[in-house]
Every structure is written in C-alpha cells, then in structure tokens.
N, C-alpha and C positions, 0 to 999 in steps of 0.2 A: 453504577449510574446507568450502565446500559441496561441491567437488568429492568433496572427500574422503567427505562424508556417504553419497554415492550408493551405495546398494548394486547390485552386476550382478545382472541374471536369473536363479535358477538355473540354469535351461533352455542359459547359455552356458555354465557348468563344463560341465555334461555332456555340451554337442556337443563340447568340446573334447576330451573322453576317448572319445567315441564316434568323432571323428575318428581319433585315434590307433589306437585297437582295431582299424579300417577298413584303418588302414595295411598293420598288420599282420599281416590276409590279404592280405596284396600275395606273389604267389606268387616263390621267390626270384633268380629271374632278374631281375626287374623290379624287385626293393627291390636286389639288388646295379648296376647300370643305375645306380638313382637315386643311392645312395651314391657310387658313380663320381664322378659328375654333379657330387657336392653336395660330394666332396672336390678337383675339376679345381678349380671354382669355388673355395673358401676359398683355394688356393693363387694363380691368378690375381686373384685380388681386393684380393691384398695389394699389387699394385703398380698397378691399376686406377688410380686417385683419384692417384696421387704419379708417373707415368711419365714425366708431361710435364716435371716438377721434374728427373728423373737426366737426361734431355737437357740441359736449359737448365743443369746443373750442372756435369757428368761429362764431357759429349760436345763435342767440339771442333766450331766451327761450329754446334752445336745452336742452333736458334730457335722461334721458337712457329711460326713457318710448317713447319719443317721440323718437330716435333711430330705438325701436319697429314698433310703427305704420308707421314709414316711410319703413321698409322693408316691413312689410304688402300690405302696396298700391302698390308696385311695384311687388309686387306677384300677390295681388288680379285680380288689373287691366289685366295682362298680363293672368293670366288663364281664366277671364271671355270671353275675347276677342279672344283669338286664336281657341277655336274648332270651331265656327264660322267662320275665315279666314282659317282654315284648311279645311273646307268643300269646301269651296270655290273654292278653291286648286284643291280636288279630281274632282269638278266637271266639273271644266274648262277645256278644252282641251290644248295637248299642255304647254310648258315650259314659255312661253313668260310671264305671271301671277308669276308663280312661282320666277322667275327672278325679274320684278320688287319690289315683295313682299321685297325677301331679298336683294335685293342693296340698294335700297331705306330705306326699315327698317334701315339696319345698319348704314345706310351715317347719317342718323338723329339722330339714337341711339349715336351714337360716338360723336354727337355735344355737347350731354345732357351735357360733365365734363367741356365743357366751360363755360357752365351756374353757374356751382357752383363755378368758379373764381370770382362773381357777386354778388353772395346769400349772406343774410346775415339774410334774416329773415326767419322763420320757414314753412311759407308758399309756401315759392318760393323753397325748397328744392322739397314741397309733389308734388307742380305742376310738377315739372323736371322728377319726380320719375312718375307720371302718364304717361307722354310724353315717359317717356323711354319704360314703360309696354305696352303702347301699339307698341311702334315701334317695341320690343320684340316680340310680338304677332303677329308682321305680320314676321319678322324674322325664326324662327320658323319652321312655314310650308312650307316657301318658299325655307327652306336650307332641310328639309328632303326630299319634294317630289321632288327635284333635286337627292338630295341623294341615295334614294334608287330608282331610273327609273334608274342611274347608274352604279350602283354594278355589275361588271362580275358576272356569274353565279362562284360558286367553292370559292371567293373570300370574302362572304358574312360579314362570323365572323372576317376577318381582316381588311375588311375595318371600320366595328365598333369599336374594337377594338384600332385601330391605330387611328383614331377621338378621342377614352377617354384615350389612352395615349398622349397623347398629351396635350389634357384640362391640364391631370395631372400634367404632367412636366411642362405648363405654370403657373400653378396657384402655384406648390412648390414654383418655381425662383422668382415667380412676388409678390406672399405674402412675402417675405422674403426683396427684393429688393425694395419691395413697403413702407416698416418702414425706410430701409435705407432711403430713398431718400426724404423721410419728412422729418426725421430730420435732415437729412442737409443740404437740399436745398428748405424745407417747401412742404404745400401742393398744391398752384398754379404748382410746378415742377411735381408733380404727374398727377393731371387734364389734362395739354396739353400732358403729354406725353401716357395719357389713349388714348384721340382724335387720336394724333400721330398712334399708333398702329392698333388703330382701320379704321382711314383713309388707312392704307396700307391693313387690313384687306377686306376693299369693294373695293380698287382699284384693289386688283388682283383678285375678281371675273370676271373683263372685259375680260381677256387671255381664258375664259371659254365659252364667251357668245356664240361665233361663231358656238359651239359644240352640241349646244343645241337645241334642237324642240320649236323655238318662236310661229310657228303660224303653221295653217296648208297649206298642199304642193299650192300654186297658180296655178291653172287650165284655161289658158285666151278661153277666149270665141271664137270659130271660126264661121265664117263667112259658110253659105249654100253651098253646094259644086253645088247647082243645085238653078239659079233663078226662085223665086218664081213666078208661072205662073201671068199675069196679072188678074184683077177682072175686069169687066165690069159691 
C-alpha cells in the first residue's frame, strides 16, 4: 500500500515523451537499421530461453554438453569470420557491399529456424548453427558500417542507445512469449514464426536501399570536342 501511495516525479513522464519525440528525429536510415534490429531480435528471442529444451527433447543424442558445443560453433564460427568481412567492408568503397552483406546475410540467417522443423539428428543442428555464423558474420559489418556513415552529427549516443533499447524490449517480450507459445502450440510454431520476423526484418531494409551510396557517382565518357587531326 505504501508502494502504491508513491507518486513518480513529474519531471519522469516527461523525459519519457521527450525521449520518444528524440527518436523521432532519428533520421530514416537509422530508425529503419533500428527496426531491423528490433524485429531480427523479437524473432530470435523466441527460441532464446527454450533451445536447449528442443535438443534435450527433439534431437537424437541431444545433451546439455552437446547444448554447449552447439552454442560454441555458432559463436566461434561467426567471430572467426567477421573481422575478415569487416575489413572488407572498410575497404571497399561506397555502400553497395555493405548492403548486400546485410540483406543477403539476414534473408539466409532467417531461413536457418526452417531447417530445425527437419532436424532430428545432432549433426544437422551443428551444420545450421555454422550456416547461421557465418551469415551472422557477414550481417554484422554490413548493418554497422551502414550505421554509423549515418549517424547525424549531435545524434551519436541516441541513436546507439535506441538500437539496444530495443534489442532489449525485443528480447524481454520474445523470451517470455517464446515458452508461451511452445507450450502451447509446440516448437514448429516458434521456428516459422522466428523466419516470420525475421523475413520482415530484411524486407524492410529495401525502403532504405535508394538512400544509400551503392557505387560510385557514373562519369560517361564524352566524345572530342575537336576532330582528331588525320595521320598520313
């Protein structure tokens, strides 16, 4: 009852609408970015908290060790691989790289939860789990160095900011929603609807693509303004 009594500050309703109004000069590259972000996240989050359950359930020979090394591979794999395609990145001119990396990445990343509607044996989980690290790894560099060539000057720490709150709020709702929705509608309902999210997550990076430096400016060739004298 005392709790209840408290009244909050004013001063916090209104940073929290001030915050919000903040967002939204977030110029639109960088609120679409984060949407991505915030939609990859709701999707994978729903099998976050419950993955180690569909091994130890689903998968033949599954065990909590084997759990383990499956998170491993898809760690390993994806760090070995990305400062490599990150360099890549920096040295290539131009967005058009950058672009393909992440569209491309994610459109494949996101297929990976349809493979596990399929899997049954322990092998075929570790190969998914490779496939996804490396699509990860090209993911990655292709969604930061978009990121940050677009960051308003003044704008820096909110637009990181509002990228991890977001993760955050995805991954509360989605780990939460993600047990619901095994247990009552199993783990195939979880899997398509990670794809799901994650499909809307790469389709709306296209509303962006127009905005971006794909290549550099075309220059066409003109023609002599004076004919060239004859050789004899």
């Amino acid at each position: 009852m005392i709790l209840c009594s408290i009244k909050r500050p004013p001063f916090l309703f209104s940073l929290n609408f001030v915050s919000i109004g903040l967002m939204v000069g977030l110029n639109k590259v960088i609120k679409t970015l984060i949407i991505s972000d915030f939609l990859l996240q709701s999707g994978w989050g729903l099998v976050g908290p419950i993955f180690a359950i569909f091994v130890l359930r689903q998968i033949e020979e599954g065990t909590v060790v084997a759990v383990g090394f499956i998170a491993a591979t898809y760690w390993f794999v994806k760090s070995v691989a990305q400062p490599f395609i990150a360099r890549f990145v920096d040295v290539k001119k131009g967005e058009a790289d950058d672009f393909k990396f992440l569209f491309y990445g994610l459109l494949f990343a996101n297929l990976v939860p349809l493979g596990y509607l399929f899997s049954t044996q322990l092998w075929q989980i570790f190969l998914l789990e490779i496939i996804r690290g490396l699509c990860m790894a090209f993911v990655v560099p292709g969604w930061a160095g978009i990121f940050i060539k677009h960051i308003d000057k003044g704008w820096e720490a909110l637009s990181w900011s509002a990228d991890s709150t977001g993760i955050g709020f995805a991954a509360a709702f989605a780990a939460a929603f993600g047990g619901m929705i095994a247990a009552s509608l199993g783990f195939r309902a979880v899997f398509i609807l990670i794809t799901v999210f994650g499909l809307f997550s790469t389709l709306i990076l296209l509303s962006i693509r127009d905005q971006l430096v794909l290549a550099k400016p075309f220059k066409p060739k003109l023609p002599p303004s004076e004919k060239p004298e004859k050789q004899f």
